[in-house]
C-alpha positions in Angstrom: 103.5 113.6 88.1 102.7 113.7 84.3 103.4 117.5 83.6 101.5 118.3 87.0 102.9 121.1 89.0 104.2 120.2 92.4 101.5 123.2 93.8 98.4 122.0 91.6 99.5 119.0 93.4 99.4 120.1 96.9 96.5 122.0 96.5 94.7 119.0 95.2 96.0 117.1 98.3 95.4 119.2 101.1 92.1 118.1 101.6 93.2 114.7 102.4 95.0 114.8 105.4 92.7 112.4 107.2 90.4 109.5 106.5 87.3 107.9 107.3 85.9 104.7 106.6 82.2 104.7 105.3 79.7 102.1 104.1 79.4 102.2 100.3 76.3 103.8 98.3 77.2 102.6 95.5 77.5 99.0 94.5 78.5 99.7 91.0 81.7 101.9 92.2 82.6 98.6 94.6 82.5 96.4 92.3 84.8 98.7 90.0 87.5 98.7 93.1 86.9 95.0 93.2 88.2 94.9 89.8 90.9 96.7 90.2 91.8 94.9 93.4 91.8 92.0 90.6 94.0 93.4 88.1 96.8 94.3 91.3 96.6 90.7 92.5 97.0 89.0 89.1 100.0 91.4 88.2 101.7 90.9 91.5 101.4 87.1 91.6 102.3 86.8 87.6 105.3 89.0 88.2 106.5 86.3 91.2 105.2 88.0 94.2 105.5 90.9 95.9 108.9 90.5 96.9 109.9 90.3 93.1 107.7 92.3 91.5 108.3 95.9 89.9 105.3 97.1 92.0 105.8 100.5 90.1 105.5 99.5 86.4 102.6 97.7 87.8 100.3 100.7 89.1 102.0 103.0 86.3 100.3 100.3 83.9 96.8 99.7 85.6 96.2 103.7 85.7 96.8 103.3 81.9 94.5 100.7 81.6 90.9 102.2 80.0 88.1 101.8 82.6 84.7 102.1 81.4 83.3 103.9 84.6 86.1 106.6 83.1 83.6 106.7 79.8 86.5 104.4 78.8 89.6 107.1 79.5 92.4 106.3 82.0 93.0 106.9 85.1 96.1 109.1 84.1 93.6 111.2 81.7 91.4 112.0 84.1 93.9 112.9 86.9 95.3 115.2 85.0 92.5 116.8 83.7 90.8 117.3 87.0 94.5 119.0 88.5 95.0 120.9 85.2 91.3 122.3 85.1 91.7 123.8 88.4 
């Protein structure tokens, strides 16, 4: 991923292994996933579905895509600064 290490990569994953789901505190942050939700669902259905669709340049594109809860950086940006800062 992006000049990531495979092992700043597992390291940043390990903690993941299992989920939970969890009522929101923060309606701001759901609305922001809402948005995104959006932005998937547009693509997909402008690009003829999912069956046709190039689902990949599609989520390769929205984590480029500037996001003002990011203090306007991308999703890429901030991913990589959070794995390389480790």
């Amino acid at each position: 991923m992006r000049n990531v290490s495979q092992e700043s990569l597992d390291n940043a994953l390990k903690h993941y292994e299992s989920g939970a789901y969890a009522r929101t505190d923060s309606q701001s942050n759901l609305g922001s996933l809402n948005d995104l939700v959006q932005c998937y669902k547009h693509s997909i259905e402008s690009e003829g579905g999912l069956a046709h669709c190039d689902l990949t340049h599609i989520i390769l594109s929205i984590n480029e895509m500037p996001q003002r809860k990011l203090q306007w950086s991308n999703a890429w940006d901030v991913t990589l600064l959070k794995l390389t800062s480790r």
